[in-house]
N, CA, C and O atoms as a GROMACS GRO file, in nm:
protein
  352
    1UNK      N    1  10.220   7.934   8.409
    1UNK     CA    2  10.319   8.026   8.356
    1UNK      C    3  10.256   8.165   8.345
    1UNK      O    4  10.150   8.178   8.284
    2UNK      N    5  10.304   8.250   8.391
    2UNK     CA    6  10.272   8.381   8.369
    2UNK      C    7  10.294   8.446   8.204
    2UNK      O    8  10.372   8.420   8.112
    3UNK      N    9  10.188   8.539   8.222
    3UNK     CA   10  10.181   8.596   8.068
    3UNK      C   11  10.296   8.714   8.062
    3UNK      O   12  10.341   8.796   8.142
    4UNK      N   13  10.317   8.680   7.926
    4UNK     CA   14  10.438   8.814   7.919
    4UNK      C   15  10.385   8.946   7.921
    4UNK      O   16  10.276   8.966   7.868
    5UNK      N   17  10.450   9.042   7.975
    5UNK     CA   18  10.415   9.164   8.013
    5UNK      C   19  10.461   9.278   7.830
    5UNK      O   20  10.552   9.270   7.748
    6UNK      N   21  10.325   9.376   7.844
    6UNK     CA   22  10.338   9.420   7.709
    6UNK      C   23  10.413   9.550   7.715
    6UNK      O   24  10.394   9.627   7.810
    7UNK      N   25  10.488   9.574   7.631
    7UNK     CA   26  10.579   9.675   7.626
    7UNK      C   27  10.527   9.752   7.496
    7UNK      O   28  10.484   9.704   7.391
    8UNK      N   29  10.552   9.972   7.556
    8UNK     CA   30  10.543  10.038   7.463
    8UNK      C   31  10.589  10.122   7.441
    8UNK      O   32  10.687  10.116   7.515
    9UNK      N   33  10.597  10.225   7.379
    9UNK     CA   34  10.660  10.331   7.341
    9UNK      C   35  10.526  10.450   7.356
    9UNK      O   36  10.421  10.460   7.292
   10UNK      N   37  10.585  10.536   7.480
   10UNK     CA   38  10.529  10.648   7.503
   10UNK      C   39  10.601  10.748   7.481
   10UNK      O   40  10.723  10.736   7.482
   11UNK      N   41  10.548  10.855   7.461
   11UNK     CA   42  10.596  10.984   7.429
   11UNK      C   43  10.522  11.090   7.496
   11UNK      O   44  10.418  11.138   7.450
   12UNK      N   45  10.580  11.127   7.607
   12UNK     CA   46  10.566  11.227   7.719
   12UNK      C   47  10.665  11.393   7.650
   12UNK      O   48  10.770  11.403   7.587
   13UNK      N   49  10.567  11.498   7.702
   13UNK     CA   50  10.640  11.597   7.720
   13UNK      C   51  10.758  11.595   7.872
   13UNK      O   52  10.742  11.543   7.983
   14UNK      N   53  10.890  11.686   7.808
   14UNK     CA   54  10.963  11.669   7.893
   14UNK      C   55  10.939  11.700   8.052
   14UNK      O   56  11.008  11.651   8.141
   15UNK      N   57  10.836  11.786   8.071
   15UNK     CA   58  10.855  11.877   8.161
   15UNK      C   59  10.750  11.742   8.269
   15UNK      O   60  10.766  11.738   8.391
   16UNK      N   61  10.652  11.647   8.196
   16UNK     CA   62  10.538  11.621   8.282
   16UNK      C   63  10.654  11.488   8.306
   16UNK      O   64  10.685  11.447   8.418
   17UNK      N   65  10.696  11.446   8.210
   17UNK     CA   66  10.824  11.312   8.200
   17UNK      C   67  10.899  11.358   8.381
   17UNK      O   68  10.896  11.284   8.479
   18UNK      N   69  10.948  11.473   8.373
   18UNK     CA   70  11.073  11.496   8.528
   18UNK      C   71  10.964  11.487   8.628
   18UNK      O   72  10.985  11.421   8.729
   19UNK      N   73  10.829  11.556   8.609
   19UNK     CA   74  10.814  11.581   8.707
   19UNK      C   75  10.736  11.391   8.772
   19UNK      O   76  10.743  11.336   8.882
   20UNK      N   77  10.676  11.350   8.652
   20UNK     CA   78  10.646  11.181   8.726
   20UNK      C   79  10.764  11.099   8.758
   20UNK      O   80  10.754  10.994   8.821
   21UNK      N   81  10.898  11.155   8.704
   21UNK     CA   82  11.000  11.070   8.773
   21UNK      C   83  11.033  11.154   8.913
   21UNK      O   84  11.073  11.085   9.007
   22UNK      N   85  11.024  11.248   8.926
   22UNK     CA   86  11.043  11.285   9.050
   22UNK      C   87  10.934  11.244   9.165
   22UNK      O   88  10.956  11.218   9.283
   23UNK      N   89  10.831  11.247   9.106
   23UNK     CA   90  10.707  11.133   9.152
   23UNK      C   91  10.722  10.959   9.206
   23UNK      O   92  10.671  10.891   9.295
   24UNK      N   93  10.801  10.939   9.120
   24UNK     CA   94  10.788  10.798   9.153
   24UNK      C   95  10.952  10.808   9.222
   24UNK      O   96  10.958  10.733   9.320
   25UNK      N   97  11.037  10.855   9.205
   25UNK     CA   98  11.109  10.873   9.336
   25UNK      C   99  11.082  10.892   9.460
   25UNK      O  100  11.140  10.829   9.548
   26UNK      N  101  10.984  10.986   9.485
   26UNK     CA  102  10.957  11.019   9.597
   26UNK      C  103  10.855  10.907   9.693
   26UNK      O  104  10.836  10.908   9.814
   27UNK      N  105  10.802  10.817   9.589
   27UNK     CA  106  10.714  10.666   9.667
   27UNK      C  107  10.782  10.537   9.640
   27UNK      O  108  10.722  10.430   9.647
   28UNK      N  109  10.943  10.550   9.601
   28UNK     CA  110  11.024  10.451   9.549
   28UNK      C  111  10.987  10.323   9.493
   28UNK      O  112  10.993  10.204   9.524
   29UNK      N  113  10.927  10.430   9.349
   29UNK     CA  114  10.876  10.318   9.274
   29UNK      C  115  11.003  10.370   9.072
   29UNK      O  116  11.054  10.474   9.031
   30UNK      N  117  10.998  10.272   9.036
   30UNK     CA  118  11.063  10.351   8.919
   30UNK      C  119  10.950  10.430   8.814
   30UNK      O  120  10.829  10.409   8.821
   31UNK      N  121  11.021  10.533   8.704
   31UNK     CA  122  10.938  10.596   8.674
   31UNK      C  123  10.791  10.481   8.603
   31UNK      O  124  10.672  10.489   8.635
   32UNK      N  125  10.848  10.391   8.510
   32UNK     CA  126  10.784  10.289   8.462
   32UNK      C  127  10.621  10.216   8.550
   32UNK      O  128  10.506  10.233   8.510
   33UNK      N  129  10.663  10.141   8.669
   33UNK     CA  130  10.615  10.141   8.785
   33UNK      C  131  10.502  10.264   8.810
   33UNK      O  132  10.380  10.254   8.794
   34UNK      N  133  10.570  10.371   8.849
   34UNK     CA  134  10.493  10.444   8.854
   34UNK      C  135  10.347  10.506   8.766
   34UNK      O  136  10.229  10.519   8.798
   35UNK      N  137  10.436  10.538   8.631
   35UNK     CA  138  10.310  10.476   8.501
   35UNK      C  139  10.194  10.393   8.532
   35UNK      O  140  10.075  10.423   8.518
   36UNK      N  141  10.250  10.274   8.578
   36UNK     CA  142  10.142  10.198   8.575
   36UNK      C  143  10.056  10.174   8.691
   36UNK      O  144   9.945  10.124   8.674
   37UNK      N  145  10.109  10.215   8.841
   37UNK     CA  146  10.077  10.272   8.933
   37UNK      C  147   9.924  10.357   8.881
   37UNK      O  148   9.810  10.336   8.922
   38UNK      N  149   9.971  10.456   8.780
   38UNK     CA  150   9.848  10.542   8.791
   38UNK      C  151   9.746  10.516   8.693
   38UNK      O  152   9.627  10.550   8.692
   39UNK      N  153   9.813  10.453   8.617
   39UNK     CA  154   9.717  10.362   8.528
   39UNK      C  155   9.634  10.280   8.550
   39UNK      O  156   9.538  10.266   8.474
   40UNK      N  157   9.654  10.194   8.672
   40UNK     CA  158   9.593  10.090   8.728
   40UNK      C  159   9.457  10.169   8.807
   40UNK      O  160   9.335  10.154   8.805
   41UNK      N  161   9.556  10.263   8.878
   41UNK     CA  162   9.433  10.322   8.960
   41UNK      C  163   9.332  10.447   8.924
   41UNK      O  164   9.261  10.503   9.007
   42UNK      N  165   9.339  10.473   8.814
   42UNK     CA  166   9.264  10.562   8.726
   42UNK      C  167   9.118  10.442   8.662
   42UNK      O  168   8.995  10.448   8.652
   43UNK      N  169   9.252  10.325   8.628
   43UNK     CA  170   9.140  10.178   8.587
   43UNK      C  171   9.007  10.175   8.681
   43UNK      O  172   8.890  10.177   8.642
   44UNK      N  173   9.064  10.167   8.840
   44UNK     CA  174   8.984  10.097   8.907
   44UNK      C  175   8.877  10.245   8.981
   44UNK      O  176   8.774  10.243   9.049
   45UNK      N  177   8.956  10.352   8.932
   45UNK     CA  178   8.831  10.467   8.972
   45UNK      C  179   8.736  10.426   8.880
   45UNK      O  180   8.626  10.377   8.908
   46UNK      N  181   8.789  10.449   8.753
   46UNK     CA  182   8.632  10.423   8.627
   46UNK      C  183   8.563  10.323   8.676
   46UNK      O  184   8.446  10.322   8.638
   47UNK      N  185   8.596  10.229   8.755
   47UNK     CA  186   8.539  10.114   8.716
   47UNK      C  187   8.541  10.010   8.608
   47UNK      O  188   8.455   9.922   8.592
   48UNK      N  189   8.660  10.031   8.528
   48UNK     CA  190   8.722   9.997   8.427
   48UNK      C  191   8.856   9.857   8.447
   48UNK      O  192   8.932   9.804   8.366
   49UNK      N  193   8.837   9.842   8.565
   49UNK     CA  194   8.981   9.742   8.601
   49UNK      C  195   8.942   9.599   8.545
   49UNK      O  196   8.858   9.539   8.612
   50UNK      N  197   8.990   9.536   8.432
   50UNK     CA  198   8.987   9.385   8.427
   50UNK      C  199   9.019   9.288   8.549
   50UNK      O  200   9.128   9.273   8.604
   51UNK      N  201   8.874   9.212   8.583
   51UNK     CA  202   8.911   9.117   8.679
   51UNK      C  203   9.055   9.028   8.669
   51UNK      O  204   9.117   8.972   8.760
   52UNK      N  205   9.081   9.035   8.541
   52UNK     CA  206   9.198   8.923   8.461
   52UNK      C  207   9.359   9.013   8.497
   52UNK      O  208   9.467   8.954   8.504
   53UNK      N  209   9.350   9.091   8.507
   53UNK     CA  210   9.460   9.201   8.538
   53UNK      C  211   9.549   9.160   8.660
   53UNK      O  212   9.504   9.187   8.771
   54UNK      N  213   9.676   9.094   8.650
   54UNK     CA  214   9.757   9.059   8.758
   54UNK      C  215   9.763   9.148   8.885
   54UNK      O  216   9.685   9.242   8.904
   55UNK      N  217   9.846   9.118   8.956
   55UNK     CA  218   9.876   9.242   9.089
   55UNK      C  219  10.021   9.281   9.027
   55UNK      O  220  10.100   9.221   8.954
   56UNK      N  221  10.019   9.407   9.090
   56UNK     CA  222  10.188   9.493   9.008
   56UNK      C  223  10.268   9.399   9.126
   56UNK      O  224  10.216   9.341   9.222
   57UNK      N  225  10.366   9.402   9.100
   57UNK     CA  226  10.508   9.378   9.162
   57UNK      C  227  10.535   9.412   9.316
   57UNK      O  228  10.492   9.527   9.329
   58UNK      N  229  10.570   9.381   9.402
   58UNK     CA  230  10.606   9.517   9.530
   58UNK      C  231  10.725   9.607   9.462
   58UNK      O  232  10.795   9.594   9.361
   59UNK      N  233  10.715   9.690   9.551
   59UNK     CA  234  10.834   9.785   9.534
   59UNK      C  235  10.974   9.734   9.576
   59UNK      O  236  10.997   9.696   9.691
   60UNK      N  237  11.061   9.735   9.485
   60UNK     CA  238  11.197   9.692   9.552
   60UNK      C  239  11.234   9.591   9.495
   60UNK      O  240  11.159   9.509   9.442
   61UNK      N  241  11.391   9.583   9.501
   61UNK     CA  242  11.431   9.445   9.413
   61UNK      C  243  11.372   9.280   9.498
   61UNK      O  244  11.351   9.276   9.620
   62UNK      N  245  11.356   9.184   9.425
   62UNK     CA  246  11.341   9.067   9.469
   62UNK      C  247  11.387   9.030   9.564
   62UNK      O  248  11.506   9.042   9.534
   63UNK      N  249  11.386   8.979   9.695
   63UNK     CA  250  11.476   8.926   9.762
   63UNK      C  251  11.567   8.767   9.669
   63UNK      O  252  11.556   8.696   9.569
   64UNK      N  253  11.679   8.791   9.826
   64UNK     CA  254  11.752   8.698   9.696
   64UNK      C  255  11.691   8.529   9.731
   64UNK      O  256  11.654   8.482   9.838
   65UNK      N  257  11.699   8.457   9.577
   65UNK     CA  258  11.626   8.339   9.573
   65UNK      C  259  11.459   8.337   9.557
   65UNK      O  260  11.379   8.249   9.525
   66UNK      N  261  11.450   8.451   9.587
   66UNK     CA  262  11.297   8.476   9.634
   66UNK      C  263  11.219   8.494   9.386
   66UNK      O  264  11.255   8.556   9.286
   67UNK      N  265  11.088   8.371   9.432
   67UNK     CA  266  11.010   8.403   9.285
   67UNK      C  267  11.010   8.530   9.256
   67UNK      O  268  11.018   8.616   9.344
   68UNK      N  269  11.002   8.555   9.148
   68UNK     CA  270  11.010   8.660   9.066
   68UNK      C  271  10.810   8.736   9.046
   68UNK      O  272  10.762   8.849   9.037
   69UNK      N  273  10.768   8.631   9.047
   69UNK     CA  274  10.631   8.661   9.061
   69UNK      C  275  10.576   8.702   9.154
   69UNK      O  276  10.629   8.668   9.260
   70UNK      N  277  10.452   8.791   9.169
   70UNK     CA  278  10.366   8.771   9.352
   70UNK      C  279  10.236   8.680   9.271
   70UNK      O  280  10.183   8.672   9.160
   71UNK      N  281  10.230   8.640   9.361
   71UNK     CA  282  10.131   8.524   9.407
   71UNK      C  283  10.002   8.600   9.484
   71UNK      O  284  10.043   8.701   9.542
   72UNK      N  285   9.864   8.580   9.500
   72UNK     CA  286   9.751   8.626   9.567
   72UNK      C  287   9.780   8.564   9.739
   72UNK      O  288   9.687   8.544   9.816
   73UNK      N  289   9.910   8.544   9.770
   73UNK     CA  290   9.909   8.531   9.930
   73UNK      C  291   9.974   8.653   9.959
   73UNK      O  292   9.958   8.716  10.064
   74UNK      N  293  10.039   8.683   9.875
   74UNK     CA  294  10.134   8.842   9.881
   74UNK      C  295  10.056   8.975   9.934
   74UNK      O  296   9.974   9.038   9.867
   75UNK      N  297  10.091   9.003  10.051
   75UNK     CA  298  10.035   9.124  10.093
   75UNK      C  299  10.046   9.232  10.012
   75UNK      O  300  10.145   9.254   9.943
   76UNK      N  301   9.952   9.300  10.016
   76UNK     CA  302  10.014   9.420   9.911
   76UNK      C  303  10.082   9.523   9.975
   76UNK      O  304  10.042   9.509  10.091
   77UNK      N  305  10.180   9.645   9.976
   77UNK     CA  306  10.205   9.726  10.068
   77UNK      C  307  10.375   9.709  10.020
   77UNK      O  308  10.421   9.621   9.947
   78UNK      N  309  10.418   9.775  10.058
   78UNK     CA  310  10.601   9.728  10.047
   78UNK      C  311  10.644   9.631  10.172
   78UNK      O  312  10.598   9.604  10.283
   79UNK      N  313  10.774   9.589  10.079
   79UNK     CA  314  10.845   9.467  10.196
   79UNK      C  315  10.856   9.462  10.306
   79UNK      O  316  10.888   9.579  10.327
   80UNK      N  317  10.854   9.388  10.454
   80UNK     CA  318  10.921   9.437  10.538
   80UNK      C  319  11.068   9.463  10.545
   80UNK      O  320  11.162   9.442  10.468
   81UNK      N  321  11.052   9.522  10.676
   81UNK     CA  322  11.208   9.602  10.693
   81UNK      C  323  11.269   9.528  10.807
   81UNK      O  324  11.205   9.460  10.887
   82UNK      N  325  11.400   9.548  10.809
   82UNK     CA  326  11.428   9.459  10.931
   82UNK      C  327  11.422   9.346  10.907
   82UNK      O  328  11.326   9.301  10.969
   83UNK      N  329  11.470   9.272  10.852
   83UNK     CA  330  11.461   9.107  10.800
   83UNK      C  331  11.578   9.055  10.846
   83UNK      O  332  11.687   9.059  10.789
   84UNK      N  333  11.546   8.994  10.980
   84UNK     CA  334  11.654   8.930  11.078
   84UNK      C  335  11.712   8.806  10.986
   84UNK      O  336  11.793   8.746  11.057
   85UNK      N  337  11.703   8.739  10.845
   85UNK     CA  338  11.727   8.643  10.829
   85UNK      C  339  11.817   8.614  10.668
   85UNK      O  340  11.839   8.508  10.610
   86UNK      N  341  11.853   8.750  10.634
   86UNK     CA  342  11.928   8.825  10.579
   86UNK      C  343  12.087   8.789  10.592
   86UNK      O  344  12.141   8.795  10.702
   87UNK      N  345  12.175   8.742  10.447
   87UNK     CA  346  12.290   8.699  10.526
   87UNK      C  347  12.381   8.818  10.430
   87UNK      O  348  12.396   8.812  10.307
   88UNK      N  349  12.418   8.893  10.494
   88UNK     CA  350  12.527   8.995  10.387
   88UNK      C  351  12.679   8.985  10.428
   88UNK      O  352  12.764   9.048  10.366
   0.00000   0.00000   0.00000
């Protein structure tokens, strides 16, 4: 079972708040995501990254049926495109 994910209350000035959501728009990630995007990788500059530390999410909603989790077979990178097997 996966561990529950911790939730907080940040308090950003407005101006740095638009401009990381316009940030994480622009690599279509949400602003949240994005947060932790740079969090992670600020971690692993220091040299600070817990081996214990999951992998983030891909970008993009779940496919449908598809676990909710990634798993260490999960490429990292965003989804493919073009998914001939898709029924809409």
């Amino acid at each position: 079972m996966a561990s529950e994910r911790k939730k907080i209350l940040l308090r950003l000035d407005p101006a740095v708040h638009d401009a990381l959501a316009r940030w994480a728009g622009d690599e279509l990630r949400s602003t949240n995501a994005q947060i932790e995007f740079l969090l992670r990788q600020a971690l692993a500059d220091a040299g600070r990254m817990p081996r214990t530390a999951g992998r983030m999410r891909r970008p993009g909603r779940p496919a449908k049926g598809a676990a909710a989790e990634v798993t260490e077979d999960d490429p990292p990178g965003p989804p493919p495109t073009g998914d001939s097997t898709s029924e809409d």
